[in-house]
C-alpha positions in Angstrom: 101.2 15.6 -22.1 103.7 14.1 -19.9 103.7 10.3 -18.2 105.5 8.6 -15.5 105.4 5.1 -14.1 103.7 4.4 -10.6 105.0 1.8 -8.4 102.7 -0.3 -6.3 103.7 -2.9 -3.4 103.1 -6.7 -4.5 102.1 -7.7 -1.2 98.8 -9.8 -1.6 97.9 -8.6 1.7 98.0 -5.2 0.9 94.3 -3.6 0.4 95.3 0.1 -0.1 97.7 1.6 -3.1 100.7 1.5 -0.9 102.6 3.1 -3.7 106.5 2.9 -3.7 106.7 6.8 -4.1 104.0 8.5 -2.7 105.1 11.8 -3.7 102.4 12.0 -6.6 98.8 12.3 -6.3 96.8 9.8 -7.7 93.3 10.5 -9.3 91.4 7.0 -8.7 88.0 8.7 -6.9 86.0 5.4 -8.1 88.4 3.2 -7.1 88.8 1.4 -10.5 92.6 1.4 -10.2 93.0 0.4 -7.0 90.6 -3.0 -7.8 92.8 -3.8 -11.0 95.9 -3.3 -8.6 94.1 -5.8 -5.7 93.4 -8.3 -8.5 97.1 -8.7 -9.9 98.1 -8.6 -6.6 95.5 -12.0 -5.6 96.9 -13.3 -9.8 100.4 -13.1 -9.2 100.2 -14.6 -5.8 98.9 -18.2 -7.3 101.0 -17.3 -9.9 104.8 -16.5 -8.1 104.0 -19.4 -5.7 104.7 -21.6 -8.3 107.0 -19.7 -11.0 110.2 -18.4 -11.1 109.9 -14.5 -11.6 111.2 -13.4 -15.6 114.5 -12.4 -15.6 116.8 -10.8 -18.2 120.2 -13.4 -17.3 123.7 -12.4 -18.6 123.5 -13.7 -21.1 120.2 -13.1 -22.7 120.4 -11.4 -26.6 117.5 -9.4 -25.8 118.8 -6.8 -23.6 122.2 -5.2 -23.0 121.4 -5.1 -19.1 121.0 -8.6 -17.1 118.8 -9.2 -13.6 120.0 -11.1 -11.0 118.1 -12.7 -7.9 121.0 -11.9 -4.6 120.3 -12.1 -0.9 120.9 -8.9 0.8 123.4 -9.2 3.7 123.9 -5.7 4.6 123.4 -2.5 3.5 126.5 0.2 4.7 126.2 4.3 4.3 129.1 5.1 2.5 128.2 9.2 1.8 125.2 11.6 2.0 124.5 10.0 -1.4 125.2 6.4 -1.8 124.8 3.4 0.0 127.4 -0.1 -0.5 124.9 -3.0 -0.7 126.5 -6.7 0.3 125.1 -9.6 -1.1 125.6 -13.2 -1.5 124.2 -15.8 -4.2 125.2 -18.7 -1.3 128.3 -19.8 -3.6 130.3 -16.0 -3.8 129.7 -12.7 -2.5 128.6 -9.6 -4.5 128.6 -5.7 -3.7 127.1 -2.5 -5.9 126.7 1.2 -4.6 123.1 1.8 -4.6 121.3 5.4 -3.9 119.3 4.5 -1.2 119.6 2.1 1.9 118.0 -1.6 1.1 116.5 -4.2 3.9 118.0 -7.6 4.3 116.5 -9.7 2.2 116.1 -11.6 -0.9 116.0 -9.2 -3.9 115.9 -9.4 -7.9 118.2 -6.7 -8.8 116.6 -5.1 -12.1 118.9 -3.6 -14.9 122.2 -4.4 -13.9 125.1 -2.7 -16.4 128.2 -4.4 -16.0 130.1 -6.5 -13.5 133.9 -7.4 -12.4 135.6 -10.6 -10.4 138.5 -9.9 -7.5 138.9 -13.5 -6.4 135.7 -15.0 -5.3 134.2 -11.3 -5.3 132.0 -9.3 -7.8 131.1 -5.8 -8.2 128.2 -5.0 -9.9 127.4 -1.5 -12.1 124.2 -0.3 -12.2 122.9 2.4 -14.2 119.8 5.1 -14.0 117.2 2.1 -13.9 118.9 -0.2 -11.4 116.3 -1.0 -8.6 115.8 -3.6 -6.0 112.6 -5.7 -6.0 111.6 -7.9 -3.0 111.3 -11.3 -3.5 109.0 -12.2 -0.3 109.2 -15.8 1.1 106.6 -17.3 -0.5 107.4 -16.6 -4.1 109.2 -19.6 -5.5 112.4 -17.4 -6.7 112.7 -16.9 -2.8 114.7 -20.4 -2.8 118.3 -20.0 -3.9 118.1 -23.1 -6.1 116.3 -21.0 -8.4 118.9 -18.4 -8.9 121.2 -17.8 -11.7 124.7 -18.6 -10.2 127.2 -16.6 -12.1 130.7 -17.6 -11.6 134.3 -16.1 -11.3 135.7 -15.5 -14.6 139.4 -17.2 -15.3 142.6 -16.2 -15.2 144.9 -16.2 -18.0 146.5 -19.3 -16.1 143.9 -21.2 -15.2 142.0 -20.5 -18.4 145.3 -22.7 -20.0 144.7 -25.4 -17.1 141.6 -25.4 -18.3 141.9 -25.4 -22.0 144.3 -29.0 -21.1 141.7 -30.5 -19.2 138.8 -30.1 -22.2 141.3 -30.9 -24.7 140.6 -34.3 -26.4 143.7 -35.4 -27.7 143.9 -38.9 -28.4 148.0 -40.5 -27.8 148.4 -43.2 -30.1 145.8 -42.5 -32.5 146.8 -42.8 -35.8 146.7 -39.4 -38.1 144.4 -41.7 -40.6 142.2 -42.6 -38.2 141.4 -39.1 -36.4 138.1 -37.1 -36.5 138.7 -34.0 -38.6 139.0 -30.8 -36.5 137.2 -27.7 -38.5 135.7 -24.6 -37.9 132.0 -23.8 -37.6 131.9 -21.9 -40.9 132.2 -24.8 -42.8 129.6 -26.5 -41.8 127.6 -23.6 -42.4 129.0 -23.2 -45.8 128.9 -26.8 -47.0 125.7 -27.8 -45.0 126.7 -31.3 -45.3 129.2 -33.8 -43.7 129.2 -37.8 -43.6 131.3 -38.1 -41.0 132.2 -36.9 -37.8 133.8 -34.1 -36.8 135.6 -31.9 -34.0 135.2 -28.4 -33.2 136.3 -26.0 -30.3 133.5 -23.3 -29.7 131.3 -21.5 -26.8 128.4 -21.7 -25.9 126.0 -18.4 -26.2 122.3 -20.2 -25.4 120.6 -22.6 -24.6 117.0 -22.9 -26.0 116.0 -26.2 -23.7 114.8 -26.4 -20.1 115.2 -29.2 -18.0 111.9 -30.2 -18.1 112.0 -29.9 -21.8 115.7 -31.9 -22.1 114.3 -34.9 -20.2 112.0 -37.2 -22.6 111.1 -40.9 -23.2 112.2 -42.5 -26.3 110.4 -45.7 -27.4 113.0 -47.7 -29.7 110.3 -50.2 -30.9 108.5 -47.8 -32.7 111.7 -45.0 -32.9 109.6 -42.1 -31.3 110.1 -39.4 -28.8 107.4 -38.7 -25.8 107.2 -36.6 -22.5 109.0 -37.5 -19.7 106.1 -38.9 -17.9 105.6 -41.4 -20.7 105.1 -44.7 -19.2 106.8 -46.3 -22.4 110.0 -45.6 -23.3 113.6 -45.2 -21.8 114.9 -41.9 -20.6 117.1 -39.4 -23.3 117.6 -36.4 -23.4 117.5 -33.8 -26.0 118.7 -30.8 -25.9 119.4 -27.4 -28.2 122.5 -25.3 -27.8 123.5 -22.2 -29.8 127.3 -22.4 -30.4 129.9 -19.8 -31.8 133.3 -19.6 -33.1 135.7 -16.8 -34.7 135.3 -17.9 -38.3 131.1 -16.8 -37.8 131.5 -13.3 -37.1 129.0 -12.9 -34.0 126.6 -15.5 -36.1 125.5 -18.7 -33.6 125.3 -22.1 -34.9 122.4 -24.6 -33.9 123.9 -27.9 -32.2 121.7 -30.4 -30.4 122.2 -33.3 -27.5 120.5 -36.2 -28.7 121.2 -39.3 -26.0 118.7 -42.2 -27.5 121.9 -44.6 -28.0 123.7 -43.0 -25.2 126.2 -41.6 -27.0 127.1 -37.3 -25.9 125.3 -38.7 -21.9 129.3 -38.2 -20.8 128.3 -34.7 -21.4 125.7 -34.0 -18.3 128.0 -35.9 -16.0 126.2 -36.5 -13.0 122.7 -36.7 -14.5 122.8 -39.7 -16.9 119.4 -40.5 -18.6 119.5 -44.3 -17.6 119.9 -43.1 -13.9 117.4 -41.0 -13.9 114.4 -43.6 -12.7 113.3 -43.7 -9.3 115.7 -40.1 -8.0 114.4 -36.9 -7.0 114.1 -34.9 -10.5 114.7 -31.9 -8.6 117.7 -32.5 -7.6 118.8 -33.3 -11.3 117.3 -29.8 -12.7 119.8 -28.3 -10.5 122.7 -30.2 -11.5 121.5 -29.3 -15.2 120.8 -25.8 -14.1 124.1 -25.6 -12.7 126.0 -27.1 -15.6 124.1 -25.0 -18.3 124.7 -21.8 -16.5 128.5 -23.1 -16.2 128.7 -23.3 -20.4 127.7 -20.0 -20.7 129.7 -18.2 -18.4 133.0 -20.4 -18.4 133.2 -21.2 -22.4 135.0 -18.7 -24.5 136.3 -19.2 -28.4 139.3 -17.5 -27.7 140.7 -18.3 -24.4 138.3 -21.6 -23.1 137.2 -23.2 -25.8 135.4 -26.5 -25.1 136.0 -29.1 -28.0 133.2 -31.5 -29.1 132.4 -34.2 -31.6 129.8 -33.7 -34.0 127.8 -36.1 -35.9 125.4 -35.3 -38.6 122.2 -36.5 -38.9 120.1 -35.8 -42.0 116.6 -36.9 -42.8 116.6 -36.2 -46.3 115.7 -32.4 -46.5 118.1 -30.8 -44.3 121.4 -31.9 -41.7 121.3 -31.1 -37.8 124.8 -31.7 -35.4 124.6 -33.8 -32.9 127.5 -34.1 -29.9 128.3 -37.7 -30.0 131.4 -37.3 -27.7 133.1 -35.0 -25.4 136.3 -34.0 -23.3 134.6 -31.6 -21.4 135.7 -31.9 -17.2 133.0 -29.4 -15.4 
């Protein structure tokens, strides 16, 4: 026996099916369907209100496609087929040739396949399971601050400006007195390092959200609490997934760990000890923004960004922490 999927509007004001595609019957006579459909609807309202909607982002390991939340600017008939749909993420403009005309409006474009930069421009490629789902004004995804803001990729050129401007190299330093630069494979292979060293890598993931990052640390009794702690200074701590070409496609686990202040240069902009008294808000965008920058900017082979490491073992096992960094974002 066959199956198909059935989509429904969101709209918690709706009180009928208002299907998407009402060219299939539906057999509901008891209307047992249509009250589980009313109840998500009155569920996800309390819900959206307050949540950013899931999304697979460019980035993500568990799906080939990516989402992306765009504003709909227009919407142009290009054949009897196909429409061209211009968007805008507020920072650079985006177009893809869609099959059917799409409303101005905010939008969370589902299953997207591919994309390419011209200048400040992207085209997006969708494939059989692209779609555009309205993202109504109250939903808290409506507001561009919670979008992913994917960038232009670089340029050959500016990808070199912009390997010189990470680049830590320090004139006058003596050869004895520099911090060894190695690959990522050998810490993996030796597990173990007592001092510190460099690395050039990208960045793949990371596992920590801003929320999460920002924490308390009480030095009197050397422990780590929410943010809202009323003891404690402000750290953060934060868990990236780095690569390089000696690990194959393999990540390696490297953490931001700010209780003596060392690695804060790193999240220029948001520094722990100013974060007291200003509007958090506007610091989980500046961290949004800079995360989503790693991940789309950093390359192995043509931007690497170069860190310190320093290890930190506590008797079973050694984690890297970034003690120190170059890095110009």
């Amino acid at each position: 026996m066959g199956s198909f999927f059935r989509f429904f509007s969101g709209d918690h004001n709706a009180s009928s099916y208002s299907a998407i595609d009402n060219e299939v019957g539906l057999d509901d006579s008891e209307g047992k369907i249509l009250n589980l459909i009313n109840k998500l609807r009155a569920a996800s309202k309390t819900h959206f209100s307050k949540n950013a909607i899931p999304l697979y982002s460019k980035n993500s390991k568990l799906s080939s496609d990516f989402d992306l939340i765009l504003k709909v600017q227009s919407s142009i008939k290009t054949d009897s087929n196909s429409y061209k749909i211009h968007m805008t993420n507020t920072v650079n403009e985006f177009e893809i040739s869609y099959c059917d005309d799409v409303p101005n409006g905010v939008y969370k474009i589902r299953s997207i396949a591919d994309l390419s930069w011209a200048g400040k421009k992207c085209t997006l490629v969708g494939n059989d399971y692209t779609c555009f789902l309205e993202i109504p004004s109250w939903m808290k995804s409506h507001e561009p601050k919670d979008w992913e803001k994917l960038i232009p990729s670089k340029t050959g050129t500016e990808q070199k400006a912009r390997r010189e401007k990470i680049g830590s190299k320090n004139v006058g330093e003596k050869k004895s007195d520099r911090t060894p630069e190695i690959e990522l494979r050998s810490l993996v292979d030796k597990n173990f390092h007592h001092q510190n060293v460099k690395v050039s890598c990208e960045f793949v993931e990371v596992f920590t959200s801003y929320e999460r990052a920002l924490r308390k640390f009480d030095a009197k009794n050397f422990t780590e609490k929410s943010y809202e702690s009323q003891e404690g200074e402000y750290i953060y701590n934060i868990h990236f997934a780095v690569t390089d070409s000696s690990l194959n496609g393999e990540v390696f686990n490297i953490y931001l760990y700010t209780f003596d202040g060392k690695g804060a240069e790193f999240l220029s902009g948001i520094d722990p000890k100013k974060v007291y008294g200003k509007n958090l808000l506007e610091n989980k965008e500046k961290y949004d923004h800079l995360i989503n920058r790693l991940l789309e900017e950093s390359d192995f082979n043509d931007a690497p960004i170069e860190l310190t490491l320093s290890p930190l073992h506590n008797g079973k096992e050694t984690i890297y922490r970034i003690v120190d960094t170059e890095l110009l974002l």
